[in-house]
C-alpha positions as CSV (number, residue, x, y, z in Angstrom):
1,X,0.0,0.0,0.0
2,X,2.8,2.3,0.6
3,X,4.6,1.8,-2.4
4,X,1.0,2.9,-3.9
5,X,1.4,5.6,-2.2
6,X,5.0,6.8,-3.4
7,X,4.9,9.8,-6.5
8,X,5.3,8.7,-10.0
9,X,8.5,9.9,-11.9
10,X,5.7,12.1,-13.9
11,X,4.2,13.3,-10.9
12,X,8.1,14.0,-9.7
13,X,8.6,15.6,-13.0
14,X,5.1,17.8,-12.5
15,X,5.9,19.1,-8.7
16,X,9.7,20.6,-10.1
17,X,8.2,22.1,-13.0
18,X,5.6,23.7,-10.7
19,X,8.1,24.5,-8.5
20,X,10.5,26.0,-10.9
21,X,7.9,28.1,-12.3
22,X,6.8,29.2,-8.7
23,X,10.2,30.2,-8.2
24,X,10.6,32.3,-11.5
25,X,6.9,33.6,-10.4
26,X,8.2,34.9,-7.2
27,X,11.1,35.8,-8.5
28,X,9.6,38.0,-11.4
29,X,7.4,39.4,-8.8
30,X,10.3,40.9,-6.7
31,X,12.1,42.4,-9.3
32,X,8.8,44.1,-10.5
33,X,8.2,45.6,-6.9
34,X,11.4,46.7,-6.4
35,X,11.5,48.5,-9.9
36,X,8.3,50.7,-9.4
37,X,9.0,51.2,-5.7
38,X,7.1,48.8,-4.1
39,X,4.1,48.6,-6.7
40,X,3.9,52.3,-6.7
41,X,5.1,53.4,-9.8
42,X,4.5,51.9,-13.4
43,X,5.8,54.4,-15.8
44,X,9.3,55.9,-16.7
45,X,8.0,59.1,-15.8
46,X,6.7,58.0,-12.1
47,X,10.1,56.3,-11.2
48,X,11.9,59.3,-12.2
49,X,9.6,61.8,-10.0
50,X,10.2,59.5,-7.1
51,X,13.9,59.0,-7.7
52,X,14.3,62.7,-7.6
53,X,12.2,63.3,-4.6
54,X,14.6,60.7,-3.0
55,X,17.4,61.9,-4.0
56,X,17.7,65.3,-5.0
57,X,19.9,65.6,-8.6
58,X,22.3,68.1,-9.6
59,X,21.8,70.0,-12.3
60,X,24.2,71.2,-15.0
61,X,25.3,75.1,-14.9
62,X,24.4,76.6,-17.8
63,X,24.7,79.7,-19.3
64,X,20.7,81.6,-19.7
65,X,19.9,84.5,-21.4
66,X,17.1,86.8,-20.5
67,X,14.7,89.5,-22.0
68,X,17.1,92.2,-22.1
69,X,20.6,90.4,-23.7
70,X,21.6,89.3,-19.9
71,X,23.9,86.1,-19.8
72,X,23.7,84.5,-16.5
73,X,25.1,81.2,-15.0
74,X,22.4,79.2,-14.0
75,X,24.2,78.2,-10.6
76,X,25.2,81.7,-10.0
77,X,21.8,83.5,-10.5
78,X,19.9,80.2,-8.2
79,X,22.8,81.1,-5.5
80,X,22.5,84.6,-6.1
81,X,19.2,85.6,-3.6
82,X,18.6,81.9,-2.4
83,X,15.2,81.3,-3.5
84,X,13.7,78.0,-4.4
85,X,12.4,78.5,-8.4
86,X,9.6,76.6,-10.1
87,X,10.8,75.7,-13.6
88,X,9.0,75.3,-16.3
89,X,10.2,74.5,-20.1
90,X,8.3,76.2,-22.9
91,X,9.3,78.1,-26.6
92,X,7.3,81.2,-27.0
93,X,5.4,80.5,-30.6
94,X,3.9,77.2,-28.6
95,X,0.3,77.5,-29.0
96,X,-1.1,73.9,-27.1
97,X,1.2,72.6,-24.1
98,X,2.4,76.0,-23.5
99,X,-0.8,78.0,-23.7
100,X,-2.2,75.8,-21.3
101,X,1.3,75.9,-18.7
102,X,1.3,79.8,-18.8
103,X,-1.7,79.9,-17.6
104,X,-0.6,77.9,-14.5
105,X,2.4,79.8,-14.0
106,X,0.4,83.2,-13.9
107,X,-1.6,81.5,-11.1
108,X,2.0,80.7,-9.2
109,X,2.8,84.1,-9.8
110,X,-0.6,85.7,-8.5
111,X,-0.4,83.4,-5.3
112,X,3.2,84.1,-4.7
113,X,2.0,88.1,-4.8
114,X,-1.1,87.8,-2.7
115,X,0.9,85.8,0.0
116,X,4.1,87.9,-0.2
117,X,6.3,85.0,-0.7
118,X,8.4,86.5,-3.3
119,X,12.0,86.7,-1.3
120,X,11.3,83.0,-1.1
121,X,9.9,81.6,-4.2
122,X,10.2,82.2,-7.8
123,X,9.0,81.5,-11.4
124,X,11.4,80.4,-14.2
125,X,10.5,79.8,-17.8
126,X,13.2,78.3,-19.9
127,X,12.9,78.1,-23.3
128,X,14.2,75.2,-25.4
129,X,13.9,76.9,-28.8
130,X,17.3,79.6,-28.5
131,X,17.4,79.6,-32.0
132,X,14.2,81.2,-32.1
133,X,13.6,82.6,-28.3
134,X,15.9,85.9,-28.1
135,X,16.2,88.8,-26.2
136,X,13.2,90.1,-28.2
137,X,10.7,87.0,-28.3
138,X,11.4,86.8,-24.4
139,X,10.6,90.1,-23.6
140,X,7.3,89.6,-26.2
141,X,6.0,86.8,-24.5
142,X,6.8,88.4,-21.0
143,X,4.9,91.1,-21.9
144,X,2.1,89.2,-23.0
145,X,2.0,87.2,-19.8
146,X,2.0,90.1,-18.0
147,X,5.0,89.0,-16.0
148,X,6.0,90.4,-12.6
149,X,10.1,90.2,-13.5
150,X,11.1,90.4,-9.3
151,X,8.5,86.9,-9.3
152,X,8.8,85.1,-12.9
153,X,11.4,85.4,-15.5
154,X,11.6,83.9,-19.2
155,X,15.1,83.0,-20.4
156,X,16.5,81.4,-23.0
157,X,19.9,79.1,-23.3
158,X,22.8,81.2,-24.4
159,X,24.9,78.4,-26.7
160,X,22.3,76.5,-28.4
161,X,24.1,73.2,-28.0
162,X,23.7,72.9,-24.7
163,X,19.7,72.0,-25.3
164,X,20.3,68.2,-24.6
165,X,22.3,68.6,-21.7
166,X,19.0,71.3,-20.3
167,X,16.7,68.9,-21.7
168,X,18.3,65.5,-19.9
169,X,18.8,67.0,-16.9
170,X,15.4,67.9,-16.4
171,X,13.5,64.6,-18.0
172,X,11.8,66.7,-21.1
173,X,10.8,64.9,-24.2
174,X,10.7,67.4,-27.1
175,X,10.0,65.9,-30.6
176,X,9.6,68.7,-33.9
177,X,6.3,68.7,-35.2
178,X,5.2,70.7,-38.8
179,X,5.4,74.1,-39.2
180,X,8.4,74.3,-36.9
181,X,6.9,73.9,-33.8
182,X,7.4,70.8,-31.3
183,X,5.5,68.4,-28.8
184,X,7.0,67.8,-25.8
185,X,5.6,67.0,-22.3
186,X,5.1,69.7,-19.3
187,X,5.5,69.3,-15.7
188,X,6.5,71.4,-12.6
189,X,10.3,71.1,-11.7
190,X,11.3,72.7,-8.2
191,X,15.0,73.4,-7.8
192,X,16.5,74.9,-4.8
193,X,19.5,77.5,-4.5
194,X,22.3,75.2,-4.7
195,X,21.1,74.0,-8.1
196,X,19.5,70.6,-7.4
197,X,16.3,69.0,-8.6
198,X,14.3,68.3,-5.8
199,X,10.6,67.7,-6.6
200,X,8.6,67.2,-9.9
201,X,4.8,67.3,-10.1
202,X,1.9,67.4,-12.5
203,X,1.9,70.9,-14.8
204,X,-1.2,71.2,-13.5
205,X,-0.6,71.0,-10.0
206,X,0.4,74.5,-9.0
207,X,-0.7,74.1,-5.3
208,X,1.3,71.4,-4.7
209,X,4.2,72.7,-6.7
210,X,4.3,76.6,-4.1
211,X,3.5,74.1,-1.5
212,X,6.7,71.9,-2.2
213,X,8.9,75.2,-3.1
214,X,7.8,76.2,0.7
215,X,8.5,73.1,2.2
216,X,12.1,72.9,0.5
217,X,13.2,76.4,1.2
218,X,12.0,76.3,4.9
């Protein structure tokens, strides 16, 4: 009766195939946890956000230009009065995306007015199209926006090549589209004086975005 009992070599052959795949299961399963934080994150996008908010990244020190033929070193200009920026990436002839972040960033810069928060937190528009975005398209568009220059700024990269590095460092995904303009995506980056990237959130999300400026420059 016992030797009735006993497995089969196929019924040997079934438990290490089930047990190999359980193992490759588990396996799988761990990796995929521990590459979207835990089951949190499921897009490139997500794990970068989180990443940053982890660990703050440094970002490169280039040379901006602003509505009036200014050249200023990134670093030096974030160091300069020690306030925590809110940077955004736009080119001024942007008539989607754009349209639709300028109007956030005039909210930032009414709520940074009304609550007096200016010696603390600032706007910053960079523009990824230098070719096209000089002194004069800057102060255009600045104009247009109505923008407070002591609150929010639009500048423009001084040595075009330098784009990729600007656009790396900061996760942004521009692609030409007809007519000479591009798609690219939006989003909120908060940097603090000493030129790191410390938060990124929705381009919607202005709240959040003065909120996490506060927070970093307490």
């Amino acid at each position: 009766m016992l030797q009735d009992l006993e497995p089969s070599a196929g019924d040997s052959g079934l438990v290490k195939t089930f047990t190999a795949s359980a193992l490759v299961l588990v396996i799988g399963l761990g990796g995929l946890l521990y590459a979207t934080e835990g089951g949190q994150a499921y897009t490139t996008e997500t794990l970068r956000r989180a990443a940053v908010e982890r660990a703050p990244q440094s970002i490169p020190d280039l040379q901006l230009v602003d509505d009036s033929g200014r050249q200023l070193g990134l670093h030096a200009m974030l160091a300069a009065d020690g306030r925590v920026r809110i940077v955004d990436f736009i080119y001024t002839r942007c008539q989607t995306v754009c349209t639709a972040l300028a109007s956030v960033t005039q909210r930032l810069q009414a709520d940074v007015l009304a609550q007096q928060l200016e010696r603390r937190v600032a706007v910053l528009s960079i523009s990824f199209d230098p070719e096209a975005d000089d002194p004069s398209a800057l102060r255009a568009y600045a104009d247009r926006l109505r923008m407070d220059r002591s609150v929010w700024q639009a500048m423009s990269l001084a040595k075009p090549a330098d784009r990729r590095r600007l656009l790396d460092a900061f996760g942004i995904m521009v692609v030409p589209a007809p007519l000479g303009e591009f798609e690219h995506n939006a989003a909120l980056h908060i940097v603090d004086a000493s030129g790191r990237l410390v938060r990124i959130v929705d381009a919607d999300a202005h709240g959040e975005a003065l909120a996490a400026a506060l927070a970093v420059g307490r």
